[in-house]
C-alpha positions, -999 to 999 in steps of 0.1 A, spaced: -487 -12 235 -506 -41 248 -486 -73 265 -496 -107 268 -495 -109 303 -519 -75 304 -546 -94 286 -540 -126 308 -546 -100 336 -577 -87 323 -594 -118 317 -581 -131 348 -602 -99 364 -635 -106 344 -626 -147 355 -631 -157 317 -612 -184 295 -598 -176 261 -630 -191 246 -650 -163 261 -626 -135 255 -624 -148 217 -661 -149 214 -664 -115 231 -642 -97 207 -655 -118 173 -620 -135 175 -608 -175 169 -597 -187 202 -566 -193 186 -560 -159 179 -564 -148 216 -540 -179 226 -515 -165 206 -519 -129 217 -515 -143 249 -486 -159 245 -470 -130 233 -439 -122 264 -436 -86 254 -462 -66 229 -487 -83 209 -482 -88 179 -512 -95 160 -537 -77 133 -541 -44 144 -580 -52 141 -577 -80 157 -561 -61 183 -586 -34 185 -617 -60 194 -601 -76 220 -588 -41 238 -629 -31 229 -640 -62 241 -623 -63 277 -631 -23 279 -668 -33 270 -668 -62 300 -653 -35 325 -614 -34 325 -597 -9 311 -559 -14 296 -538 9 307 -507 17 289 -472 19 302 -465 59 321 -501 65 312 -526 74 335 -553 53 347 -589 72 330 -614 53 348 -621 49 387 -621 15 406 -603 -10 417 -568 -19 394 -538 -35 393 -507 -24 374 -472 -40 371 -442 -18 384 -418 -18 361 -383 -32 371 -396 -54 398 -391 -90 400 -427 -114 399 -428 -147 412 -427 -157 376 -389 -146 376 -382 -163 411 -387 -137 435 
């Protein structure tokens, strides 16, 4: 599954705004916000889902989910699970 804070990441990576992403995938901007907002797993249309996870692969960063291996080569990132961010307070 997809998180919120995975597609914040990606855009962050590609440095565009929810405006972009949204018109990148054929989405409202409203519709990415809320996917984004989404803590855990996004909930959303799977369709809806689908263009943005198409769009961001399409722009050059691939989503990868959690235990799976990483498919492409380059630079990533990738949250380890069970550590603290400096969202929680380090």
């Amino acid at each position: 599954m997809i998180t919120g804070p995975q597609l914040r990441a990606a855009r962050a990576l590609l440095g565009i705004d929810q405006r972009e992403l949204a018109r990148l995938a054929g989405l409202s901007p409203q519709t990415v916000q809320r996917m984004e907002a989404c803590e855990g797993s996004v909930r959303a249309v799977v369709d809806s889902l689908e263009k943005v996870v198409t769009a961001v692969a399409d722009a050059g960063v691939e989503m990868i989910a959690e235990g799976a291996p990483s498919q492409g080569s380059g630079r990533g990132v990738r949250l380890i699970a069970g550590r603290k961010t400096a969202r929680d307070g380090l």
